[in-house]
C-alpha positions, 0 to 999 in steps of 0.5 A, spaced: 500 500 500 502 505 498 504 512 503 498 516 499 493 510 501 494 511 509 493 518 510 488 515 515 487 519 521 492 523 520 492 530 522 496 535 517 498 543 516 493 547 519 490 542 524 485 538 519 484 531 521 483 525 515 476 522 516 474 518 511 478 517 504 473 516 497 473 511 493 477 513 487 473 517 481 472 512 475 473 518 471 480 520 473 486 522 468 493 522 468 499 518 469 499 521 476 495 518 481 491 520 487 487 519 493 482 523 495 479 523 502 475 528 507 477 532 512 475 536 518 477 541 523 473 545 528 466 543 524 468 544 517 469 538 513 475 539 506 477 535 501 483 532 500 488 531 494 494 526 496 497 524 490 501 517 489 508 517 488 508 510 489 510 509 482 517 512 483 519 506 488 516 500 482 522 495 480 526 497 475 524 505 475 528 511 476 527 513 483 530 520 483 528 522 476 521 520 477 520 523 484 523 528 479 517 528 475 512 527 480 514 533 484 515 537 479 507 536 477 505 538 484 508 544 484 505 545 478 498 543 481 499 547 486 502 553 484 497 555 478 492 555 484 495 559 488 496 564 482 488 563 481 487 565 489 491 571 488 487 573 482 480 571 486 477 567 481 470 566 484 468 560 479 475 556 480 475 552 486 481 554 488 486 550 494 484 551 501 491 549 503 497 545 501 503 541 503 505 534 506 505 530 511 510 524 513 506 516 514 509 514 521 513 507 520 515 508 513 522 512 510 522 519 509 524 519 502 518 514 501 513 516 506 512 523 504 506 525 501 503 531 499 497 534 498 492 540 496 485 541 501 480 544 498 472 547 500 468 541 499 462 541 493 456 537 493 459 534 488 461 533 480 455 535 474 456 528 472 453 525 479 449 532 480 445 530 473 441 523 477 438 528 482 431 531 480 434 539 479 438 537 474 433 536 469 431 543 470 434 547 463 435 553 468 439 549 472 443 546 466 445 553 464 446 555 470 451 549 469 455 551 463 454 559 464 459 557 470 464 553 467 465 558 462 465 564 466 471 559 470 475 558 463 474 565 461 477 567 468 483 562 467 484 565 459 485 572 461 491 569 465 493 565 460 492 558 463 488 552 459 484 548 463 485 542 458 481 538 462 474 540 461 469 534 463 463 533 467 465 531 472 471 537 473 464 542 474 463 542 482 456 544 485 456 548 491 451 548 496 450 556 493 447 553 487 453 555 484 459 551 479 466 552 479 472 549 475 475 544 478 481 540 478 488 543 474 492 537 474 492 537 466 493 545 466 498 549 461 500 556 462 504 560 457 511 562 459 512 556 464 513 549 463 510 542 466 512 534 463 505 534 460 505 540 456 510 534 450 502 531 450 499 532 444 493 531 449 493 530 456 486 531 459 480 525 458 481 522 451 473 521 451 473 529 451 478 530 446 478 535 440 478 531 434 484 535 431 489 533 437 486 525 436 488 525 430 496 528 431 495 536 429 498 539 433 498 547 432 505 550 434 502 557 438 499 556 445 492 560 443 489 555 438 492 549 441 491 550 448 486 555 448 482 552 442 482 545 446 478 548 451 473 551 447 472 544 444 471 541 451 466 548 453 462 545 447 463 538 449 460 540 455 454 544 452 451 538 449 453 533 454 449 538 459 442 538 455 442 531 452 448 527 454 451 526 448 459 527 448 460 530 442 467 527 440 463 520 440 457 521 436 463 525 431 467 518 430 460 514 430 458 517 424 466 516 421 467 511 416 472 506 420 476 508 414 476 516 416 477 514 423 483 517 427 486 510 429 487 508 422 487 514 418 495 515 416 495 522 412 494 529 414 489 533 418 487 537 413 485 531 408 480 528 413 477 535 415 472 534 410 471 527 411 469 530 420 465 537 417 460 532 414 459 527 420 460 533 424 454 536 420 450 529 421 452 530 429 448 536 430 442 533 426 442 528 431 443 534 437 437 539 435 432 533 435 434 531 443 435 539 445 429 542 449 426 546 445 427 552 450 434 552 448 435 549 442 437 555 438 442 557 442 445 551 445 445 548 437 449 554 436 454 554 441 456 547 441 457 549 432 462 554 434 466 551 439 466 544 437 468 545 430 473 540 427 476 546 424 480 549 429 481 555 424 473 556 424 472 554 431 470 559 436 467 566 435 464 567 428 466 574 428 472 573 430 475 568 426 481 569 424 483 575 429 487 575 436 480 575 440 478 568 435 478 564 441 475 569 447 470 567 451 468 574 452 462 573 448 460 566 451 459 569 457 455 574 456 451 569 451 450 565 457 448 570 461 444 573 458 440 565 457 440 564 464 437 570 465 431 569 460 430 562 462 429 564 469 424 569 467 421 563 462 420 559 468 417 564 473 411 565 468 410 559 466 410 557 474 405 563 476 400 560 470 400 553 470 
């Protein structure tokens, strides 16, 4: 059992006490792994990220390089968060507190872990979306105005999330979302292991120009141009369960998809607008019909294969091509007529 596995009734900085640990996420990313548990102090209950460095001590491994590695993503981890809290990003979930602890009976080298605390959510989108509420296109906007006010927050400063997915959107008990888990982050001017990645973040999620090895070489289009992707991803997943990089591969010839297709992007582009264009066929048919217009052309925007064609129509070919200045005023703006909607209706039914 590895040091991150027995944090158990420890106590760590700041006098918190580790109470429970959580079964891990099936959802999980990453080469890096975790375990996550709860934490409590004076009342309040945290959640805790013990990351697992476990790998570096397997036979055969490089035990200092690996270390090296690992470290270094915590720092990472850790210092993207602290930059968020300087900047007081109301819809991040920003670290609570940080550090290690040593697991008695174990050797200091191995026997250390470290970890990040953070305020406790009511849960992911994912989990969220089982409950009655969810169902409610209020609160599903609400869901994705948030995360979008989240990613814009983060771009301003020139950091990509990377790893935009259902289960990275938080609820809290003010009905409020916020972003959360920065492990797969990349921020310009700084440098981490993952960033030699075509795509680190959940395959399941990826946009498609990234599966199929087109890597761009500016940090905007390709990392920023990602996380448009995932916004729209999210979009659809929101409304209608659908994620938008499965139903584009399912309306490939097998021939076109990105595990056997040897050429490059730009000859298989055509072939993805047309499966692409079938997808959001298919999407229009299952959107509630209160939100169909403007989630249809959201989702068009920023799922566009096309990375040269994604984001703001408007925009396209200039610097703000990948803002999200627009989205979330966009989405504001429907948050706020879906809320006066559902008054009305309530009053006269």
């Amino acid at each position: 059992m590895s040091a991150a596995a027995k944090l158990l009734n420890l106590e760590v900085d700041g006098g918190w006490k580790v109470e429970k640990q959580l079964e891990r996420s099936p959802n999980g990313t990453g080469g890096m792994f975790s375990h996550s548990y709860l934490a409590k102090k004076e009342g309040r209950i945290a959640f805790l990220k013990a990351f697992d460095f476990s790998d570096a001590f397997e036979p055969g491994a490089d035990t200092l390089k690996t270390l090296g590695v690992l470290t270094a993503s915590f720092e990472h981890e850790r210092d993207i968060l602290e930059h968020c809290r300087g900047r007081r990003m109301s819809h991040v979930s920003l670290a609570i507190g940080h550090g290690y602890v040593d697991v008695p009976g174990m050797s200091a080298m191995e026997g250390r872990v470290y970890y990040l605390l953070f305020e406790k959510a009511d849960g992911d989108v994912r989990v969220q979306m089982d409950e009655a509420d969810a169902s409610d296109a209020v609160w599903c906007m609400r869901a994705l105005r948030d995360a979008c006010l989240g990613l814009a927050q983060v771009h301003r400063e020139i950091i990509a999330h990377q790893d935009l997915k259902p289960s990275n959107v938080l609820c809290y008990q003010n009905g409020g979302f916020k972003l959360a888990d920065f492990g797969r982050s990349s921020r310009r001017g700084s440098s981490v292991w993952h960033d030699d990645v075509p795509f680190p973040g959940d395959r399941t999620y990826a946009p498609p120009e990234l599966l199929y090895g087109f890597v761009h070489t500016d940090f905007i289009p390709r990392r920023m141009g990602c996380d448009l992707y995932m916004l729209g991803n999210l979009a659809a997943f929101l409304f209608t369960g659908t994620n938008m990089t499965g139903s584009l591969l399912a309306r490939l010839d097998q021939q076109h998809h990105w595990t056997r297709w040897r050429a490059d992007y730009s000859s298989v582009l055509p072939y993805l607008q047309e499966a692409f264009s079938r997808a959001l066929e298919e999407l229009q048919t299952r959107l509630p019909l209160e939100v169909r217009t403007e989630i249809l052309s959201i989702v068009k925007e920023l799922c566009n294969p096309d990375l040269e064609l994604r984001g703001d129509p408007k925009a396209t070919g200039r610097p703000n091509q990948f803002s999200l200045e627009r989205y979330v005023s966009r989405l504001t703006h429907a948050v706020k007529v879906l809320e006066i909607k559902t008054r009305i209706a309530r009053r006269t039914a």
